[in-house]
C-alpha positions as CSV (number, residue, x, y, z in Angstrom):
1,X,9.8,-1.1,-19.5
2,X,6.5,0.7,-19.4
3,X,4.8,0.6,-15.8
4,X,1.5,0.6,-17.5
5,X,2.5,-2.4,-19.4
6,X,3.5,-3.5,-16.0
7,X,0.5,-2.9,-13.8
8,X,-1.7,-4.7,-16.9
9,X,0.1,-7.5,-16.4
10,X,0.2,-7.4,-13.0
11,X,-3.9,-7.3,-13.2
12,X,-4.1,-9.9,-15.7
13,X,-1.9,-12.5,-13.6
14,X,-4.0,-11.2,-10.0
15,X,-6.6,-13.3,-11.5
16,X,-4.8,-16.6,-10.9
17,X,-4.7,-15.3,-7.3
18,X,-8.5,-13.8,-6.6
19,X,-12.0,-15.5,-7.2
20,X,-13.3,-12.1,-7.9
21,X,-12.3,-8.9,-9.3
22,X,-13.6,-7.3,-6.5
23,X,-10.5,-8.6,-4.2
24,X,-7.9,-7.0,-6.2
25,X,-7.9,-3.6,-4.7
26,X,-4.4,-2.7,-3.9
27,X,-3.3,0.7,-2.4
28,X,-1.1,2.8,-4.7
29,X,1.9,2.0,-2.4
30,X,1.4,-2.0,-2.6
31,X,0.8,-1.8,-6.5
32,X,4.4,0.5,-6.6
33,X,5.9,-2.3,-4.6
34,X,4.9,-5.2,-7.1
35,X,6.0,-2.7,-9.8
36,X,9.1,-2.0,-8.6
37,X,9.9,-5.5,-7.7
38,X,9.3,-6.8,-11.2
39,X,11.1,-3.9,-13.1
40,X,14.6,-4.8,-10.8
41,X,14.4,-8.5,-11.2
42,X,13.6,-8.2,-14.9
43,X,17.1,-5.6,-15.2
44,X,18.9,-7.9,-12.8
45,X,18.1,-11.1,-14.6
46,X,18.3,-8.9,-18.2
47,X,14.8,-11.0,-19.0
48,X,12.7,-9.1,-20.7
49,X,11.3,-11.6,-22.6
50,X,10.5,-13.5,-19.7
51,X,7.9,-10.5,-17.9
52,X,5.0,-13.1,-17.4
53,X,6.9,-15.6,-15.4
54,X,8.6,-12.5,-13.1
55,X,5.4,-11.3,-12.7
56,X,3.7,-14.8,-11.4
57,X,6.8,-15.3,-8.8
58,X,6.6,-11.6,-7.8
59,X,2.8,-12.3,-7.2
60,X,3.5,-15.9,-5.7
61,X,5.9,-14.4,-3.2
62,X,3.8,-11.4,-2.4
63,X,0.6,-13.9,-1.3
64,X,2.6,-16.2,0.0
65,X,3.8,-13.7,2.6
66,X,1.1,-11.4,3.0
């Protein structure tokens, strides 16, 4: 899967997270994390159709923890 694809997604879906735009700077090393982590669970659950929900419970667990 494309990691441009991925990080638009991942921008889109921030916005359930963040009141403003202005909160969603990442460094290039937390951004590869949340890639990363969405590109193994979608090959270890073979779910490409299902990107958008990976995504939201990548993005749950990462501000959940943070």
């Amino acid at each position: 899967m494309n990691r441009l694809l991925i990080r638009k997604m991942i921008q889109h879906s921030l916005k359930d997270y963040l009141w403003e735009e202005e909160n969603c700077i990442l460094t290039e090393k937390e951004w590869a994390d949340l890639e990363e982590k969405v590109l193994r669970q979608i090959q270890e659950d073979d779910q490409n159709e299902a990107v958008y929900s990976i995504i939201q419970d990548v993005l749950y667990t990462y501000f959940t923890n943070k």
